[in-house]
DSSP file (Angstrom, degrees, kcal/mol; ACC not computed):
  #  RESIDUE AA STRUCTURE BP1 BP2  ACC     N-H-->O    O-->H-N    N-H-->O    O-->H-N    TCO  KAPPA ALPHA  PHI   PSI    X-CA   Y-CA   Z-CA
    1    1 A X    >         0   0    0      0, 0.0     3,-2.2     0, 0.0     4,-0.1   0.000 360.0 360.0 360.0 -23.8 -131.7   72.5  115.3
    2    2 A X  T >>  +     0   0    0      1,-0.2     3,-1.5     2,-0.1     4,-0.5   0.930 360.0  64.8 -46.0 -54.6 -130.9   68.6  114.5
    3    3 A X  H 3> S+     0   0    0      1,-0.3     4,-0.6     2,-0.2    -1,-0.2   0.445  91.9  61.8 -12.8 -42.3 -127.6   69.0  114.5
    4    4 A X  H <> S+     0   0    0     -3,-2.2     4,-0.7     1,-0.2    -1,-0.3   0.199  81.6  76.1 -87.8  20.9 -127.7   69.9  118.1
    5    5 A X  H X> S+     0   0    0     -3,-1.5     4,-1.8     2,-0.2     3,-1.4   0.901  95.6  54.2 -95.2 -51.2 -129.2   66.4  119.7
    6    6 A X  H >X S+     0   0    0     -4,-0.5     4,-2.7     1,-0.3     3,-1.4   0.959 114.7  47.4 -53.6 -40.6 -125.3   64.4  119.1
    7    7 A X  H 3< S+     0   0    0     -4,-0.6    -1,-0.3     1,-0.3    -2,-0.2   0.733 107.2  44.4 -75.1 -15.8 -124.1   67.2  121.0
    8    8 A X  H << S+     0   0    0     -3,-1.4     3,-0.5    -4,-0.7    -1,-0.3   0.699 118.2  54.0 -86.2 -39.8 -126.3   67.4  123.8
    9    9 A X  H <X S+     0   0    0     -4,-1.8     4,-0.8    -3,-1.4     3,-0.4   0.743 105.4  45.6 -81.4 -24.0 -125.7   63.4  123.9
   10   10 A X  H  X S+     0   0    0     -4,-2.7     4,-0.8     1,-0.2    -1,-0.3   0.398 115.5  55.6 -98.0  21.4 -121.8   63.0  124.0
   11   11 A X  H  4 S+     0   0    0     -3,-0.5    -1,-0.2    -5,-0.3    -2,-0.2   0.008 109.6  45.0-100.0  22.5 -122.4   66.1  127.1
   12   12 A X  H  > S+     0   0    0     -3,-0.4     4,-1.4     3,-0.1    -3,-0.1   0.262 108.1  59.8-104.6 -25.4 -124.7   63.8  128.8
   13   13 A X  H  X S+     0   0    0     -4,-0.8     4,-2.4     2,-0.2     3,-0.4   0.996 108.7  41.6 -23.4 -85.8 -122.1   61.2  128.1
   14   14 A X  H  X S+     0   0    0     -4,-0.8     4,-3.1     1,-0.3    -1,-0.1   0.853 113.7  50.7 -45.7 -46.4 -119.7   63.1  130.0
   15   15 A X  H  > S+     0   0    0      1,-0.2     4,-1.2     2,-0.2    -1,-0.3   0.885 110.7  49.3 -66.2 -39.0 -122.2   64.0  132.8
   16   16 A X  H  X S+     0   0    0     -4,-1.4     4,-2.0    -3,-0.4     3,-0.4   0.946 121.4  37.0 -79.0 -48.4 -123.1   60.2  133.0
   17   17 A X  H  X S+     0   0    0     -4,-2.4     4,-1.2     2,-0.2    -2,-0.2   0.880 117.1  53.9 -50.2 -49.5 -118.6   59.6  133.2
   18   18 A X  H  < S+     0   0    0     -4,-3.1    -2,-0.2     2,-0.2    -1,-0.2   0.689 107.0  42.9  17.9 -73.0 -118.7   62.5  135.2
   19   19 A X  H  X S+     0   0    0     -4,-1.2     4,-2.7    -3,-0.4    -2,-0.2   0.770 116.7  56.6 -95.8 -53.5 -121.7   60.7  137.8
   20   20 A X  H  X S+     0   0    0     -4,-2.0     4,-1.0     1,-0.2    -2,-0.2   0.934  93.5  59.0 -64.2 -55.3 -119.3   57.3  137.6
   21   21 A X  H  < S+     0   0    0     -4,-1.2    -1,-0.2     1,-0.2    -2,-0.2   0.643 112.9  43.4 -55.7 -18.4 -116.0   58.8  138.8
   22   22 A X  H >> S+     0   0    0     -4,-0.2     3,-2.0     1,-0.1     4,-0.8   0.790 102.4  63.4 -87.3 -29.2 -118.1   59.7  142.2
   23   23 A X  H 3< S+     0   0    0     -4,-2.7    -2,-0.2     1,-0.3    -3,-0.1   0.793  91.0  66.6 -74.1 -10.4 -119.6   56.9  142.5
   24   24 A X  T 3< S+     0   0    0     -4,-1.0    -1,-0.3     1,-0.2    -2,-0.1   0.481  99.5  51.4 -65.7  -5.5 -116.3   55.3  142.9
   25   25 A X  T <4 S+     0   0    0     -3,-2.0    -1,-0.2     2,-0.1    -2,-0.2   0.528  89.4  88.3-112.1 -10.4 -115.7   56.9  146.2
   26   26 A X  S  < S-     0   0    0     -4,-0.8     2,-0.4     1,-0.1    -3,-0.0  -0.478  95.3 -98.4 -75.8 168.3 -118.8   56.0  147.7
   27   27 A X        -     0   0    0     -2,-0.1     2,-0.2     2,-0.0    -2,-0.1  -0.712  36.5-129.3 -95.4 128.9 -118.6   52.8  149.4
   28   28 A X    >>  -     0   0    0     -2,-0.4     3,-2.1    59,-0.2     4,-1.3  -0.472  17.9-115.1 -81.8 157.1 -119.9   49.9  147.4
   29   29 A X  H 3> S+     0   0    0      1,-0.2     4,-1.3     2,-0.2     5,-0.1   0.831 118.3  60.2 -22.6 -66.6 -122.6   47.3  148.9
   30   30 A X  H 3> S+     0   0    0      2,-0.3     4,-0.7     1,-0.2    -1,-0.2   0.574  99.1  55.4 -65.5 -18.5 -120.1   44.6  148.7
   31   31 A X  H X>>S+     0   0    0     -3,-2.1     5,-0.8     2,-0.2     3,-0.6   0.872 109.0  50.8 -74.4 -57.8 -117.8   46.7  151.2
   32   32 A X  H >X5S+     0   0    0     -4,-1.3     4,-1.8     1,-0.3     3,-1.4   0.897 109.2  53.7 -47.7 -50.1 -120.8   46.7  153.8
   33   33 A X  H 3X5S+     0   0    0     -4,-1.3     4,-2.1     1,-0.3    -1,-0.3   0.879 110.8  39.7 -45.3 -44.3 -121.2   43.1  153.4
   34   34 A X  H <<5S+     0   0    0     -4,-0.7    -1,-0.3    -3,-0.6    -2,-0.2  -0.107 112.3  52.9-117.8  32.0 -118.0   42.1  154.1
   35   35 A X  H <X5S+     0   0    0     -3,-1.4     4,-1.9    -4,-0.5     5,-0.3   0.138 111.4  53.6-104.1 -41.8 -117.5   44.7  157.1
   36   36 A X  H >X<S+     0   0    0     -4,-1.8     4,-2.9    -5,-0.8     3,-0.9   0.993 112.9  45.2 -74.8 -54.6 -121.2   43.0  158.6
   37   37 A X  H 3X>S+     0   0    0     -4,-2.1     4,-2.1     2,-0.3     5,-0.7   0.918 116.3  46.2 -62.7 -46.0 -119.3   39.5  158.2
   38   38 A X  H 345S+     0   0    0     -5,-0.2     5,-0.4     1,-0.2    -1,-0.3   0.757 113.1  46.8 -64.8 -14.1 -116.3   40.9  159.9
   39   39 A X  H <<5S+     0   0    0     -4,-1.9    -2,-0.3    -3,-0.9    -1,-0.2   0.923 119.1  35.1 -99.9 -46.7 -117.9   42.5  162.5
   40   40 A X  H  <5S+     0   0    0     -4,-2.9    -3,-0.2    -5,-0.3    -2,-0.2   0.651 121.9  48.7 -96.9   4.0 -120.4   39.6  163.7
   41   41 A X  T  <5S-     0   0    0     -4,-2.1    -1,-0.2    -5,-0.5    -3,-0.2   0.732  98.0-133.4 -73.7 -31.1 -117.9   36.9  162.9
   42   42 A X      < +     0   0    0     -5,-0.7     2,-0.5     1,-0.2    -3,-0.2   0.940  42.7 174.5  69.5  61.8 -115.4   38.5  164.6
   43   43 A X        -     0   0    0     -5,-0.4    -1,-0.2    -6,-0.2     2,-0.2  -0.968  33.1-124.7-109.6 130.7 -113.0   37.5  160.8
   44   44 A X     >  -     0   0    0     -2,-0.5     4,-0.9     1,-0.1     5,-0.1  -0.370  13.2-127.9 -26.1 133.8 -109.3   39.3  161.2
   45   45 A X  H  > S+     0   0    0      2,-0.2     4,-2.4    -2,-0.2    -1,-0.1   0.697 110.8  63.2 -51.6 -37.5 -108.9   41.4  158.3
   46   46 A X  H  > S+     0   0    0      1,-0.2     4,-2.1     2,-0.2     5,-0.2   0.759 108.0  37.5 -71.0 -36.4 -105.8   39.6  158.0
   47   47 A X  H  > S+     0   0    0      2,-0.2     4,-1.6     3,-0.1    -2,-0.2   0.861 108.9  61.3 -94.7  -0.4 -107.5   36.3  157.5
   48   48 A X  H  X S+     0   0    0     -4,-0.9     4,-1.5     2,-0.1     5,-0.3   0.919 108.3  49.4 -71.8 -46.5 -110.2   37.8  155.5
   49   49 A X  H  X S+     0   0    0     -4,-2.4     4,-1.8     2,-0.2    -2,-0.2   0.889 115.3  37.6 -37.8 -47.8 -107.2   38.8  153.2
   50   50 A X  H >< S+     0   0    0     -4,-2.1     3,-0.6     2,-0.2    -1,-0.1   0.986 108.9  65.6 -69.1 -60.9 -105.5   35.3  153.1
   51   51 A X  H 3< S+     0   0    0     -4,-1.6    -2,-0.2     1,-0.3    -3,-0.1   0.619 116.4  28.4  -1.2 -79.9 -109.2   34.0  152.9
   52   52 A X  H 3< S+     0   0    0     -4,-1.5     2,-4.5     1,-0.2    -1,-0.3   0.875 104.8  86.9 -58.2 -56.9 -109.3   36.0  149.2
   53   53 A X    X<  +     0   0    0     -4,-1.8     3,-1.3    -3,-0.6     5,-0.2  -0.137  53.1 166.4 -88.7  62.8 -105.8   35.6  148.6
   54   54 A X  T 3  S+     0   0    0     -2,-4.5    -1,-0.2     1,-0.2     6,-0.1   0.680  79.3  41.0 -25.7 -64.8 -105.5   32.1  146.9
   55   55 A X  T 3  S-     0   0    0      4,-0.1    -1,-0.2     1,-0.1    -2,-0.1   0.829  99.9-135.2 -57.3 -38.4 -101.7   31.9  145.4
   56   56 A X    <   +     0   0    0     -3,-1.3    -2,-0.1     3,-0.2    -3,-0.1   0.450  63.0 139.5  69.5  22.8 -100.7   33.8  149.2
   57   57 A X  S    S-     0   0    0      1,-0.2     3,-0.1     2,-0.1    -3,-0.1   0.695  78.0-113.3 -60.8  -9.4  -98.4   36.1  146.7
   58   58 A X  S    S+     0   0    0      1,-0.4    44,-0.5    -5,-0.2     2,-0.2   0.490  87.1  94.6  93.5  -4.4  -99.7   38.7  149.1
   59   59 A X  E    S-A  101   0A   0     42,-0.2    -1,-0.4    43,-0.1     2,-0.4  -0.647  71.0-133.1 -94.4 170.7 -102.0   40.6  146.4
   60   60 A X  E     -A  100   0A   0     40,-1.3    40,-0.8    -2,-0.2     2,-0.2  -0.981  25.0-153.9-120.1 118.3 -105.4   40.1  145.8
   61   61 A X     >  -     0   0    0     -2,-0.4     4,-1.9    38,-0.2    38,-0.2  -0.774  36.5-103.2-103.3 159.2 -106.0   39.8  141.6
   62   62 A X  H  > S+     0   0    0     36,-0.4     4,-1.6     1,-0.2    27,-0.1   0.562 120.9  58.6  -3.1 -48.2 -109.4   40.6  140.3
   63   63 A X  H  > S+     0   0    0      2,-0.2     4,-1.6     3,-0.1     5,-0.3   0.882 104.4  46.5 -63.6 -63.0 -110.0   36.8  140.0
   64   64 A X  H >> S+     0   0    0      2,-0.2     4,-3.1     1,-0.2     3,-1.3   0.990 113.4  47.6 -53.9 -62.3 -109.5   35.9  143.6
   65   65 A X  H 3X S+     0   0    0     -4,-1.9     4,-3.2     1,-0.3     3,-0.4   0.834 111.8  48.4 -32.2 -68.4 -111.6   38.7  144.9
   66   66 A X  H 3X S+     0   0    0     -4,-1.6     4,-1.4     1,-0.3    -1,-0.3   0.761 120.0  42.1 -71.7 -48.3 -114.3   37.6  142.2
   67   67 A X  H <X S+     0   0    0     -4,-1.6     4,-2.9    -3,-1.3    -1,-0.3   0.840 115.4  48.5 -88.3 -22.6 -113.7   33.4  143.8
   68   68 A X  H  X>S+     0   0    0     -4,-3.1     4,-1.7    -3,-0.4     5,-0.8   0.995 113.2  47.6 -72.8 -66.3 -113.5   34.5  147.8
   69   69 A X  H  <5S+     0   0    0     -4,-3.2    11,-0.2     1,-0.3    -1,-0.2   0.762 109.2  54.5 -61.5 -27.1 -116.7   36.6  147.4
   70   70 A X  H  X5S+     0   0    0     -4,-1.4     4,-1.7     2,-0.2     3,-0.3   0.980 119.3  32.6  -6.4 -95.5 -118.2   33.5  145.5
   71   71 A X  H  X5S+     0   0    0     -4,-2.9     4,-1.5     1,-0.2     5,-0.3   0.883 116.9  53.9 -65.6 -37.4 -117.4   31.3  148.6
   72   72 A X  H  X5S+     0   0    0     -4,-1.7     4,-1.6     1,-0.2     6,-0.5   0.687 109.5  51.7 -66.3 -22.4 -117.9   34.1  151.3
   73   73 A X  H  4XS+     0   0    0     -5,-0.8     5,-0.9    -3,-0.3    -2,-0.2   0.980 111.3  44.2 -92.6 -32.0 -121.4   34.6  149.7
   74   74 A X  H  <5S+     0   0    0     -4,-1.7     3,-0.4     3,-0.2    -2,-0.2   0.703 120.7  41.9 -66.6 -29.0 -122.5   30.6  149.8
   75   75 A X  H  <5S+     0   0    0     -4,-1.5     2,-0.3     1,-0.2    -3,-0.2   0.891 124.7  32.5 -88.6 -35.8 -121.0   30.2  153.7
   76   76 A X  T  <5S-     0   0    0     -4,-1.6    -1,-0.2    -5,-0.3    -2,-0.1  -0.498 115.1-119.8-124.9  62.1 -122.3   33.7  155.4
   77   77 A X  T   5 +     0   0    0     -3,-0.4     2,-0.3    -2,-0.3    -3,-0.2   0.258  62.2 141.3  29.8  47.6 -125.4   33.3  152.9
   78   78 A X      < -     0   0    0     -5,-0.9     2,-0.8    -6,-0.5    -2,-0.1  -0.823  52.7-126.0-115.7 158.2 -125.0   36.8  150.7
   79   79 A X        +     0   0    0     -2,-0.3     2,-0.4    -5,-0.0    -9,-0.1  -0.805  29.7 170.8-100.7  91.9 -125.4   37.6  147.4
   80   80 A X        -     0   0    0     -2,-0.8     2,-0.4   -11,-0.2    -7,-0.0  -0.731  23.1-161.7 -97.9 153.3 -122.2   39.4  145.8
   81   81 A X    >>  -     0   0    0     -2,-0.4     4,-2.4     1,-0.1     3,-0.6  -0.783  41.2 -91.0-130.9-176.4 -122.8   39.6  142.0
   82   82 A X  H 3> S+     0   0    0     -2,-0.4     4,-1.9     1,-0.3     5,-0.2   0.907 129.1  55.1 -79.7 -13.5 -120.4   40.2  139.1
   83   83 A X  H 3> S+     0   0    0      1,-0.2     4,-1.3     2,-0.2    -1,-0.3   0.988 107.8  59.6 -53.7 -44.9 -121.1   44.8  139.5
   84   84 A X  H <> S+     0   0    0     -3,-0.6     4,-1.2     1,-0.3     3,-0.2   0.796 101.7  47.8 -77.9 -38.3 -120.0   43.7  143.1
   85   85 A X  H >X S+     0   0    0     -4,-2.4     4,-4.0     1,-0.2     3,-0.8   0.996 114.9  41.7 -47.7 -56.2 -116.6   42.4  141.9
   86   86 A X  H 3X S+     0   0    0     -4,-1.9     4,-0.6     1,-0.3    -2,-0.3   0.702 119.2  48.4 -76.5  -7.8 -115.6   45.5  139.7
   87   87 A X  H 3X S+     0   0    0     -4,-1.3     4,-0.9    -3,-0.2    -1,-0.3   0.802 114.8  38.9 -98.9 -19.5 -116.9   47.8  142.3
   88   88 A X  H XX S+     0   0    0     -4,-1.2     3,-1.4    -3,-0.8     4,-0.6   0.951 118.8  49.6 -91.7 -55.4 -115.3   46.5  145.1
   89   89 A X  H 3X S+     0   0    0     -4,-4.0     4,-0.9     1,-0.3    -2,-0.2   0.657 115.4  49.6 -54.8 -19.0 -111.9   45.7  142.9
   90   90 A X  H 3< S+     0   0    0     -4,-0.6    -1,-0.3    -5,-0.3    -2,-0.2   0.776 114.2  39.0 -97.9 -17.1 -112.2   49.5  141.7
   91   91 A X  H << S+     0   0    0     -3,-1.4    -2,-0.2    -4,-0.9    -1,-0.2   0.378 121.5  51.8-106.1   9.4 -112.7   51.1  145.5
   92   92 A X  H  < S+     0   0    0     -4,-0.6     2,-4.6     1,-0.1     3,-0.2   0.801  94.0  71.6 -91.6 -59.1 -109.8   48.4  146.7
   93   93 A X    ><  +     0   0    0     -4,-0.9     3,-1.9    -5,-0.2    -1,-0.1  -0.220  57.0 168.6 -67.3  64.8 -107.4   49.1  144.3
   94   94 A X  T 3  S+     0   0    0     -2,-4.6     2,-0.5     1,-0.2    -1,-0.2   0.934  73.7  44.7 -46.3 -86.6 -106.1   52.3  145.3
   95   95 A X  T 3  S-     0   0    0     -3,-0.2    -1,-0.2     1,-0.1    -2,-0.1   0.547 101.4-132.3 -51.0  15.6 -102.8   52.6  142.9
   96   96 A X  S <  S+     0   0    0     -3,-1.9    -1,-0.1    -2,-0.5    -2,-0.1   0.865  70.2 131.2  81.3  29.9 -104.8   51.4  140.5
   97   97 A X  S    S-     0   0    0      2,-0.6    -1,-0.2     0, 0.0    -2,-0.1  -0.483  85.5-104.3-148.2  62.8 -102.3   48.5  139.0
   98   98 A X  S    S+     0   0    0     -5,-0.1   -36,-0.4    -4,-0.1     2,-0.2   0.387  95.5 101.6 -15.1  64.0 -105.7   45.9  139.2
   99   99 A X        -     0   0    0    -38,-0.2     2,-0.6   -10,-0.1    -2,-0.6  -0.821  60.7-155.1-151.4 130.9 -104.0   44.1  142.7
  100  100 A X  E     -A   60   0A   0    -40,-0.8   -40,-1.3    -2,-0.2     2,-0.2  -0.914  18.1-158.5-124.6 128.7 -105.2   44.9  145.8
  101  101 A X  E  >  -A   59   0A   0     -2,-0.6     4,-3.1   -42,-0.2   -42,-0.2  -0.523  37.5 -91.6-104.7-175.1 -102.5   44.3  148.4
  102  102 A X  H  > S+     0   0    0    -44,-0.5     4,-2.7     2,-0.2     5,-0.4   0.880 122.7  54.3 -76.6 -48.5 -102.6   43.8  152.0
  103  103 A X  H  > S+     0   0    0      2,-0.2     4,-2.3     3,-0.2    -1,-0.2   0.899 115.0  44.1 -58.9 -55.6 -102.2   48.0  153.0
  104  104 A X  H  > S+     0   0    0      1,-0.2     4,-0.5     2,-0.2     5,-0.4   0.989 117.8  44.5 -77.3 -39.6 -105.4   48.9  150.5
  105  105 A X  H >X S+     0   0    0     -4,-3.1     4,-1.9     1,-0.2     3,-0.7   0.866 118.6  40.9 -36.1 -57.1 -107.3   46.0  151.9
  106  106 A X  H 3X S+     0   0    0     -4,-2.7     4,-0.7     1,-0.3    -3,-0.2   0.857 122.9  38.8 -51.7 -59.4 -106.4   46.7  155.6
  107  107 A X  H 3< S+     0   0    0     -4,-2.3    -1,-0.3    -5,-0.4    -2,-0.2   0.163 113.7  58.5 -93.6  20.8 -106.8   50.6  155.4
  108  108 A X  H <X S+     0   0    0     -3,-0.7     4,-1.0    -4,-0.5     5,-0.3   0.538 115.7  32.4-104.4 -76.2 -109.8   50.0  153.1
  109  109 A X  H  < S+     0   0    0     -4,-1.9    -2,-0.2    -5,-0.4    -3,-0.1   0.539 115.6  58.1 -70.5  -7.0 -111.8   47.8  156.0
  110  110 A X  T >< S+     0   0    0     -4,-0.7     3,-2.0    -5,-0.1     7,-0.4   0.877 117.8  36.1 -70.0 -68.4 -110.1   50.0  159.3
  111  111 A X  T 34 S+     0   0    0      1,-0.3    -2,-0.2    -5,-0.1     6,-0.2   0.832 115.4  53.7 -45.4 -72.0 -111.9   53.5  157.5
  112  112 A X  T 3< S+     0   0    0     -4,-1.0     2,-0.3     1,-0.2    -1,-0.3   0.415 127.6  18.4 -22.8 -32.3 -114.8   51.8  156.4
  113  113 A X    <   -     0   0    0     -3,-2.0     4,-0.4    -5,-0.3    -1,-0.2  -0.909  61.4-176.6-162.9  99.4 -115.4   50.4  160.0
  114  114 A X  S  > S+     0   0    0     -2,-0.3     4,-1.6     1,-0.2    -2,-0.1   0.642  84.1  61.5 -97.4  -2.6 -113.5   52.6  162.7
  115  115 A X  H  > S+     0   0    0      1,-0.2     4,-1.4     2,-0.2    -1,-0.2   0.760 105.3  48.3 -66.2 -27.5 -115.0   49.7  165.6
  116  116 A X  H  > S+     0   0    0     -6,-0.4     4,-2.9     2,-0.2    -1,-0.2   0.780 106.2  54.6 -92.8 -19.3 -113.2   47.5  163.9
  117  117 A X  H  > S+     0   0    0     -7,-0.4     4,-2.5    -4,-0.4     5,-0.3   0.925 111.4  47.8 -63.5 -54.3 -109.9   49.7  163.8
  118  118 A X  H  X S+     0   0    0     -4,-1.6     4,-3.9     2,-0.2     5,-0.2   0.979 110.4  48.7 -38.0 -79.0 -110.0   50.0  167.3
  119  119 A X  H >X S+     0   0    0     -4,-1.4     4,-2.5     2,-0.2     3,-0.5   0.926 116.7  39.6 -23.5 -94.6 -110.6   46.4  167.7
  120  120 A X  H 3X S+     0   0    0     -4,-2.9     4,-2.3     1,-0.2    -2,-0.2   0.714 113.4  60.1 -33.2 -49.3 -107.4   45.1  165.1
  121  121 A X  H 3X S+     0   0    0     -4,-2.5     4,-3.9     2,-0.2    -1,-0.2   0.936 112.8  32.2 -49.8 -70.5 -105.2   48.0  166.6
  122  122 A X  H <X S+     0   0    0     -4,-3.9     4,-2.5    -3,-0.5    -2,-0.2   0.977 122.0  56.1 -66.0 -49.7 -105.4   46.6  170.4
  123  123 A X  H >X S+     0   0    0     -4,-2.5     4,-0.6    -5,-0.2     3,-0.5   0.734 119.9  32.8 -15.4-100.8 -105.5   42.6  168.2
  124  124 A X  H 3X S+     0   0    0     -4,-2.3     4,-3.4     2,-0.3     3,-0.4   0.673 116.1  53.6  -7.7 -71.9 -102.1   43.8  166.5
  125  125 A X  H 3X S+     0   0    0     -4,-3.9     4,-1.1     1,-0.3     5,-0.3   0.870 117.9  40.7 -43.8 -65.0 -100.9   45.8  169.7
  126  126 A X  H XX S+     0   0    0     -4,-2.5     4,-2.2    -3,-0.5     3,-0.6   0.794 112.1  53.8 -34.7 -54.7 -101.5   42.3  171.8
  127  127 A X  H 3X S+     0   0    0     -4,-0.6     4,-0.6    -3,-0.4    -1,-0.2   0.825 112.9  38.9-102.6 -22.5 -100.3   40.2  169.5
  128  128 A X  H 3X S+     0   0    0     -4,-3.4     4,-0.6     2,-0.2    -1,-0.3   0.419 108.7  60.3 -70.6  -6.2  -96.6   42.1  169.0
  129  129 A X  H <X S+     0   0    0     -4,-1.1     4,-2.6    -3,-0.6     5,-0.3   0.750 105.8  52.2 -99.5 -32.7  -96.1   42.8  172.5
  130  130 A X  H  X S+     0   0    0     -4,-2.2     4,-0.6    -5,-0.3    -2,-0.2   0.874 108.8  44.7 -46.1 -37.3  -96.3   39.1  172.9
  131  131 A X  H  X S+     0   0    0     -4,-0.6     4,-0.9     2,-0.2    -1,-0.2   0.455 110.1  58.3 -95.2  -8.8  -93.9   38.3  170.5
  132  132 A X  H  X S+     0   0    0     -4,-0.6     4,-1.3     3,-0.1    -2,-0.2   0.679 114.8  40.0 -51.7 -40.1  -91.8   41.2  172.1
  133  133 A X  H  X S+     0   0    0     -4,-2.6     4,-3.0     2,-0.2    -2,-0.2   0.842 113.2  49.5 -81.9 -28.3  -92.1   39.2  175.2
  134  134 A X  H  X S+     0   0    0     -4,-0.6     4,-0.9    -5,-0.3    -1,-0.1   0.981 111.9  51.6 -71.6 -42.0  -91.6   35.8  173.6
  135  135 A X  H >X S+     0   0    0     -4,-0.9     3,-4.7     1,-0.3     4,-0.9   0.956 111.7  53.8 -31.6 -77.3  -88.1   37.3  171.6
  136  136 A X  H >X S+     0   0    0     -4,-1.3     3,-2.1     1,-0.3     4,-0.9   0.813  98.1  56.5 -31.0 -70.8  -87.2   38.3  174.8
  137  137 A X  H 3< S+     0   0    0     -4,-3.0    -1,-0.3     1,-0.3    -2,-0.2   0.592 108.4  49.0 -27.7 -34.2  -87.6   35.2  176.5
  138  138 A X  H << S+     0   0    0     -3,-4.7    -1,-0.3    -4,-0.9    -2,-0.2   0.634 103.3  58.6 -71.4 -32.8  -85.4   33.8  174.3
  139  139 A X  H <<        0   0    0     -3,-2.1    -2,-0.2    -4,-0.9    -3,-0.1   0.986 360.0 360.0 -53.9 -90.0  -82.7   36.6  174.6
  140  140 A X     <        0   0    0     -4,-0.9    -1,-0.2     0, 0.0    -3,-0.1   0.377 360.0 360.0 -38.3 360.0  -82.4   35.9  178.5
């Protein structure tokens, strides 16, 4: 019967790998923080994205994320810690290529918070039929 304890330990392994790969679809803490800051600040998504996005190459690197949440947690007085990076960089990073671009941020922070979808949508809607109008204005 000894024999059987490794095996019983790398199949609780698995179960434990298993247990990890789900928890990646739940939404981490660090999303709820930074939905509650968007929502009673009233922060754009789009400028919480430049906000993060130090260089402005238009991705987000691992790093940035890690220095914005840094500063985001010392101004709106939250606590992100370093699990909060890799969990947040691992449920951001849809394709997976450790850059979170503007499309998983955006459609990350819509789902997450469909008041807030609403909200950006009519933002957006306003702010291109204004610059439809303005073009125009210029045409004539």
């Amino acid at each position: 019967g000894g024999g059987d304890a490794p095996d019983a330990e790398t199949k609780e392994g698995g179960v434990a790998q298993g247990a990890k790969a789900s928890d990646a679809k739940e939404t981490p803490e660090a999303v709820r923080k930074i939905v509650g800051v968007l929502q009673k600040h009233r922060v754009a998504v789009k400028s919480m994205f430049r906000y993060f996005d130090l260089n402005l190459d238009g991705v987000i690197t691992p790093e940035e994320l890690a220095n914005g949440l840094l500063c985001l947690g010392e101004v709106y007085d939250l606590k992100f810690e370093k699990e909060d990076v890799k969990a947040l960089t691992a449920f951001l990073d849809k394709d997976k290529n450790n850059n979170i671009d503007y499309a998983e941020f955006f459609d990350t922070f819509t789902v997450t918070c469909p008041d807030l979808h609403s909200v950006i949508s009519a933002h957006f809607l306003a702010q291109h039929n204004t610059m439809a109008l303005r073009a125009k204005g210029r045409m004539a």
